[in-house]
N, C-alpha and C positions, 0 to 999 in steps of 0.2 A: 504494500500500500504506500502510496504516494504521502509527502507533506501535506501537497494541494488539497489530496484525496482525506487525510487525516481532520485537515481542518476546517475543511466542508463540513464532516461529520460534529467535530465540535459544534461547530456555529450551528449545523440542524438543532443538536442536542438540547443548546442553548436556548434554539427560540423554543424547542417544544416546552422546555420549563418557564417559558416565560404566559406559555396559556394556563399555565393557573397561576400567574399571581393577581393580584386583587387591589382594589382601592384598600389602603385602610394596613395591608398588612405589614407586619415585621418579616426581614429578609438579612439570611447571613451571606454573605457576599464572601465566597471563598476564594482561593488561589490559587494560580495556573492558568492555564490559555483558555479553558475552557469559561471561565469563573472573567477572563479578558472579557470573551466573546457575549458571554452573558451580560456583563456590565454596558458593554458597547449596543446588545439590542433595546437593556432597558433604559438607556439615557433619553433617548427620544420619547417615550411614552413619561417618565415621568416632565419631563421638558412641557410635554403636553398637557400636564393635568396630574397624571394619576398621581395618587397622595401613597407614600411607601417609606415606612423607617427602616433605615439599612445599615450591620451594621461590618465592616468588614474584618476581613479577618487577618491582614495585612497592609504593609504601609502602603505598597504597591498598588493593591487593591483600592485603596481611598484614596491619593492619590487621581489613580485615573476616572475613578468616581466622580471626584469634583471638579476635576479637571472637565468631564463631561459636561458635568451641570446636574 
């Protein structure tokens, strides 16, 4: 399997976790690429509106969090 191929599969992974989160919830933001990819689908939705306390689990991790917005 490919990088390409690998981190396609990430990013699916990603958005599929991101069809249950919810207005309202608490979310632990973990570490590694996959936890990137996650961060990167949710910035835009809460950018948007949704209301979400996150808390992460590294510097890295928040960092690029707020760095999103």
């Amino acid at each position: 399997m490919t990088a390409t191929d690998q981190n396609a599969l990430k990013r699916a992974a990603a958005s599929r976790a991101l069809d249950y989160v919810s207005d309202g919830m608490k979310l632990g933001l973990g570490s590694g690429s996959t936890a990137e990819a996650f961060v990167d689908l949710l910035a835009p939705r809460v950018r948007g509106g949704l209301k979400v306390l996150c808390v992460p689990t590294s510097d890295q991790t928040a960092t690029r969090a707020r760095a999103l917005g």
